[in-house]
C-alpha positions as CSV (number, residue, x, y, z in Angstrom):
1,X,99.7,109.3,68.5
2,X,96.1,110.0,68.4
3,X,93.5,108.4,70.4
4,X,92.1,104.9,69.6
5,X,88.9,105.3,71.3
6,X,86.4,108.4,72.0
7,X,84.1,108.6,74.8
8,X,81.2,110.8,74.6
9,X,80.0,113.5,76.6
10,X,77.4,112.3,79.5
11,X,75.9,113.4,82.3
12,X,78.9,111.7,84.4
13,X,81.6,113.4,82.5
14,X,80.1,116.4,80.5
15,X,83.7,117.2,79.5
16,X,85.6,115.0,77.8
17,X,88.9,116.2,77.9
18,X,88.6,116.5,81.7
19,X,88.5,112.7,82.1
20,X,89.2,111.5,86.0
21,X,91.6,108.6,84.7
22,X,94.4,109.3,81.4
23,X,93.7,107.1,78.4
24,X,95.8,103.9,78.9
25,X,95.8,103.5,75.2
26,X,97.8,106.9,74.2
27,X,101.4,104.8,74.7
28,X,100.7,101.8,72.7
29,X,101.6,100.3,70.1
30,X,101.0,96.5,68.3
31,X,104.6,94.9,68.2
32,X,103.2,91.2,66.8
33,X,99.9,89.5,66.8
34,X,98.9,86.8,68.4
35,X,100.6,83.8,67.9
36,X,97.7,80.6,67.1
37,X,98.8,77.8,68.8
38,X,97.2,74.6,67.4
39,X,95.0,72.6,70.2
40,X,96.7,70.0,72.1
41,X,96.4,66.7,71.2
42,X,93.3,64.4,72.4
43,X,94.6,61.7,74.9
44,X,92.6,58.6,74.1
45,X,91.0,56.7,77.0
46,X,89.4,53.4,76.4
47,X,86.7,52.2,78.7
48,X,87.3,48.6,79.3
49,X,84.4,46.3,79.7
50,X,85.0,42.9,81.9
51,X,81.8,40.5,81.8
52,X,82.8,37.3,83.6
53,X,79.6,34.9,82.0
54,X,79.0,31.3,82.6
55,X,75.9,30.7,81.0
56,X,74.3,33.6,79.5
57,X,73.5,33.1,76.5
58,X,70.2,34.8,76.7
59,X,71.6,37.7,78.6
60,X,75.1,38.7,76.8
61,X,72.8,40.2,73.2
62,X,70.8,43.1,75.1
63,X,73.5,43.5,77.8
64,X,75.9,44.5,75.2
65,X,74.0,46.6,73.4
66,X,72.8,48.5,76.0
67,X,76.9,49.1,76.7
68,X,77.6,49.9,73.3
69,X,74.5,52.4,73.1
70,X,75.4,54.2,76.2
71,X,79.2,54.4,74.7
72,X,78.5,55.5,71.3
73,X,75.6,58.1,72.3
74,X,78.2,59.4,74.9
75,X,80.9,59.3,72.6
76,X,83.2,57.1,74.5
77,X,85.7,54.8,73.1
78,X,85.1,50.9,74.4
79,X,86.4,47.3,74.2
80,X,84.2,44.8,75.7
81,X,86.2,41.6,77.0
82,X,83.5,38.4,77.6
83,X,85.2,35.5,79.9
84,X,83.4,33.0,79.4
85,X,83.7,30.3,82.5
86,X,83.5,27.4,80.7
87,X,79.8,27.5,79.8
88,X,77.8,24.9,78.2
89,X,75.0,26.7,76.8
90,X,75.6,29.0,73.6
91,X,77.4,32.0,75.6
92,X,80.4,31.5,73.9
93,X,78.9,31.4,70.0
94,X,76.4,34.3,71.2
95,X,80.1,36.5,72.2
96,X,81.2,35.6,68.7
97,X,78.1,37.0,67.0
98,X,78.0,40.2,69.6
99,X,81.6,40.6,68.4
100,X,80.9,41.2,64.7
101,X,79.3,44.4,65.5
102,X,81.0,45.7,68.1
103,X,84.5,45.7,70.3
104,X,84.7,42.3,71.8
105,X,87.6,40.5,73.0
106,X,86.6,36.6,74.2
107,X,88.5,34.7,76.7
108,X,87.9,30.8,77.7
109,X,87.6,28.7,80.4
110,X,87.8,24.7,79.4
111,X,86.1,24.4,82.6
112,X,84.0,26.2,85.3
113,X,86.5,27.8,87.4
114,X,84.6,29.8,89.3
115,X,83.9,33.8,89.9
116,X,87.3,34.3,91.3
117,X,89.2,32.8,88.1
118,X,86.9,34.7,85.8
119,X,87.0,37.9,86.9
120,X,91.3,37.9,87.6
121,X,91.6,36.5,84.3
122,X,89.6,39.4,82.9
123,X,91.3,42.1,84.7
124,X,94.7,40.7,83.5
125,X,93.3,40.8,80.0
126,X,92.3,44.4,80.8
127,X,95.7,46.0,82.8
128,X,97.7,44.2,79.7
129,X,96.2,46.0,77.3
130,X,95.0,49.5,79.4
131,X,97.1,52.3,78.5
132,X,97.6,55.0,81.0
133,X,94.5,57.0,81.2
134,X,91.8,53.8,80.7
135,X,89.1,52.5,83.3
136,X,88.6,49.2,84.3
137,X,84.8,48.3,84.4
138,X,83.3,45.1,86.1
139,X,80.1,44.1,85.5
140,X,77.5,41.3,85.8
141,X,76.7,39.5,82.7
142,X,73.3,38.4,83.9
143,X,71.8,41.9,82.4
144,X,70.7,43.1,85.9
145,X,73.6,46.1,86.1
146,X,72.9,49.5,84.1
147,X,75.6,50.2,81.5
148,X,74.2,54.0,81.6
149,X,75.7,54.5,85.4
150,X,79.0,54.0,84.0
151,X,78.7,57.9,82.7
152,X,78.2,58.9,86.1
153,X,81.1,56.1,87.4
154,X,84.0,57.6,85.1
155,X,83.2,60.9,85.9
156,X,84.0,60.0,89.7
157,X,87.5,58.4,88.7
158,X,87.7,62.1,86.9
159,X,87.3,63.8,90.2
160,X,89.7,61.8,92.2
161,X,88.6,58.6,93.6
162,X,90.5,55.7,92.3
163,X,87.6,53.2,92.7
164,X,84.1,53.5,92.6
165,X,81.3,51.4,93.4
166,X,77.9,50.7,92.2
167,X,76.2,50.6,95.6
168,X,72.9,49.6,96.9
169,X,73.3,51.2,100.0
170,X,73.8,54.3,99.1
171,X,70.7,57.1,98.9
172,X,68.9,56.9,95.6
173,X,69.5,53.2,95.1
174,X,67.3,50.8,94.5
175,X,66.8,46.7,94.0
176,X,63.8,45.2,92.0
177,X,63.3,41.7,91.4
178,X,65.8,40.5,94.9
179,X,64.1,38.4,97.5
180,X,63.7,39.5,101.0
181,X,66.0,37.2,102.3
182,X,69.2,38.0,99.4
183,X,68.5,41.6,100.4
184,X,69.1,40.6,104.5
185,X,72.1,38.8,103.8
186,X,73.3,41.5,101.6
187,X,72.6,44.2,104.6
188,X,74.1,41.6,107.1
189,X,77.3,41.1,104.7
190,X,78.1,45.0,104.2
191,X,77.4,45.8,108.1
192,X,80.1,43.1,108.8
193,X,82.4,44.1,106.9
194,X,81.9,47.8,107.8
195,X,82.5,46.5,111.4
196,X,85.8,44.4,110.7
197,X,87.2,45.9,108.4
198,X,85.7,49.6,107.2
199,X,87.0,51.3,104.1
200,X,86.2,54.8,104.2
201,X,83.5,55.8,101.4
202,X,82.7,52.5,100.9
203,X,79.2,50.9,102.0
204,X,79.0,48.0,98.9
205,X,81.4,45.2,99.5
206,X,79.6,42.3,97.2
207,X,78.5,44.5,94.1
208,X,80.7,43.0,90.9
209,X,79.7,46.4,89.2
210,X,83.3,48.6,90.0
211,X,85.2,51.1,87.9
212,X,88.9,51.3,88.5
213,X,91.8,53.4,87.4
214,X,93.8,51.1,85.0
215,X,97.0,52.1,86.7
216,X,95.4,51.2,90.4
217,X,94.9,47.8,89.3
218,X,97.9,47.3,87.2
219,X,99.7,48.4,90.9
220,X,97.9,45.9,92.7
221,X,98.8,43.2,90.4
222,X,102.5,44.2,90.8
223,X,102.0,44.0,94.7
224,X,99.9,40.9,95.1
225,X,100.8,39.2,91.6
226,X,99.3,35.8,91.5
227,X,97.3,36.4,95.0
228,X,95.5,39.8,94.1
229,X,92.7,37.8,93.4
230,X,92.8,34.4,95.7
231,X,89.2,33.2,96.2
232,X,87.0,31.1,94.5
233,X,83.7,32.4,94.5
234,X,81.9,35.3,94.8
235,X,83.6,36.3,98.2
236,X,86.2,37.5,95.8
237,X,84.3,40.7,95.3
238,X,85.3,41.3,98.9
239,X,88.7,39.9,98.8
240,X,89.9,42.7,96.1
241,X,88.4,45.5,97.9
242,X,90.3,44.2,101.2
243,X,93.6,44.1,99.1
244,X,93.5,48.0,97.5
245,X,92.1,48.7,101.1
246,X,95.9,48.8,101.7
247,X,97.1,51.3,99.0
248,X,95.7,54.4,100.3
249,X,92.9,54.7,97.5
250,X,89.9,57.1,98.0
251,X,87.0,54.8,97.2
252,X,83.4,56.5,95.7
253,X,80.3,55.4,95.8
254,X,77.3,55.8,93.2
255,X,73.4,54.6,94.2
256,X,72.8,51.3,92.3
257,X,69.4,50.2,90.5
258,X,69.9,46.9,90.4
259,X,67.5,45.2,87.7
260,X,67.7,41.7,89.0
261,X,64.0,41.2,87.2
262,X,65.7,41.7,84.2
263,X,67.9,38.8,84.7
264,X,66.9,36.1,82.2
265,X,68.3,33.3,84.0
266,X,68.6,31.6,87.7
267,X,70.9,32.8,90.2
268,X,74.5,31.1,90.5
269,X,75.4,32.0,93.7
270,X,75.3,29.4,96.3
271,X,74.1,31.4,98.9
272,X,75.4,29.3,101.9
273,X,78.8,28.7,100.3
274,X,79.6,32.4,99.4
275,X,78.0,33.6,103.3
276,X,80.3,30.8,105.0
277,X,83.6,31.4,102.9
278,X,82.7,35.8,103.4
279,X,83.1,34.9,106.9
280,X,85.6,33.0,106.9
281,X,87.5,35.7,104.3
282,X,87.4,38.6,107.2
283,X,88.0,36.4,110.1
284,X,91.4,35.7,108.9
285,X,91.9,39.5,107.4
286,X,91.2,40.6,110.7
287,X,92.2,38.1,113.2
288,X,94.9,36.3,111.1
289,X,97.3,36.9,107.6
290,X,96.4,39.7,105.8
């Protein structure tokens, strides 16, 4: 068989048939060609989108299309899912509008049932409809989270963690529009917390704005069932962090800027309520039932 390539003479080898090394070449032969196997198929993951709302009417239009603009721009597949806490402004006709244009699914409350109701009825929504690969979002519906941190929030569930966190206490966050005293008790709350009852990677124990692994949550709810998701108010942001504290999760963390001054309406939060039932939350986690 001849030879399929030629080197030339050079200065390094001025004789070519004087190589140092034999041509590896000389022996073969082509017995088939390459065999073109077709791509694998894409797996489809659907970023779901909880916004527990009780009265946002003004807020739900741009908050939603901020979400659908990061998701289409990023090419992300979405479904939004609005429960609405028994609202009586226009939040729920606003949804139905918002929905014409984009992946919506609307729950109802009859009645204000609180943060706690809204949000577990959301998730349930969610896990029931998640397939296997899907993140859970949580959100504010006031407009004062960012929908383009979730880019950066799925691609921590990609590299591991099974939670992640929008945190404000984490370096490169920041809060506009909070008063000095929301921002104490907030500082207060997650140093309490950290004391009590630490979760490793975890410094943001009140933030509503989480990504979790469908599957994680769909475990939980198989664990806990109706208790998962037991308090009333906004202590229950705490209250599910303390339950998948005790499934071995690794919990991530991503530097929050929280636009409260783009929040078109007042605060809900009753501020003395949700500090005395927080407290009252760890006390018996710690000292009591878990």
């Amino acid at each position: 068989m001849g030879r399929f390539f030629r080197i030339e003479k050079s200065r390094w080898f001025p004789n070519k048939d004087r190589m140092p090394f034999d041509d590896p070449t000389k022996n073969v032969c082509l017995e088939q060609e390459a065999v073109r196997v077709p791509p694998p198929p894409r797996l489809q993951r659907i970023i779901r989108v909880v916004l527990p709302a009780f009265n946002e009417e003004k807020a739900l239009v741009p908050l939603t299309g901020r979400i659908r603009q990061m998701m289409v721009f990023h090419g992300l597949d979405y479904e939004i899912t609005v429960v609405d806490d028994g609202s009586s402004d226009d939040t729920l006709k606003v949804a139905k509008e918002c929905a014409r244009e984009m992946p919506i699914r609307i729950l109802r409350h009859l009645k204000n049932a609180g943060l706690g109701a809204t949000i577990r009825d959301g998730l349930i929504d969610a896990v029931k409809n998640a397939g296997e690969h899907d993140i859970i979002i949580t959100m504010d519906a006031d407009n004062s989270h960012t929908p383009g941190l979730i880019l950066r929030m799925v691609r921590l569930i990609d590299e591991g963690c099974d939670v992640v966190i929008a945190s404000r206490f984490t370096p490169g966050a920041r809060v506009l529009g909070v008063s000095f005293f929301r921002q104490i008790l907030s500082i207060g709350a997650s140093w309490m917390v950290r004391l009590l009852l630490p979760i490793p990677g975890v410094k943001d124990f009140t933030c509503g704005f989480r990504a979790y692994r469908a599957d994680i949550l769909r475990e939980a709810f198989a664990k806990y069932q109706t208790s998962f998701i037991e308090q009333e108010g906004f202590q229950c942001m705490v209250d599910i962090l303390l339950k998948l504290r005790d499934l071995d999760l690794v919990f991530g963390e991503v530097p929050l800027i929280h636009r409260y001054d783009l929040k078109p309406s007042s605060s809900k939060m009753n501020v003395g309520r949700t500090v005395m039932g927080t407290i009252k939350l760890l006390l018996s986690r710690r000292f009591g039932s878990r």
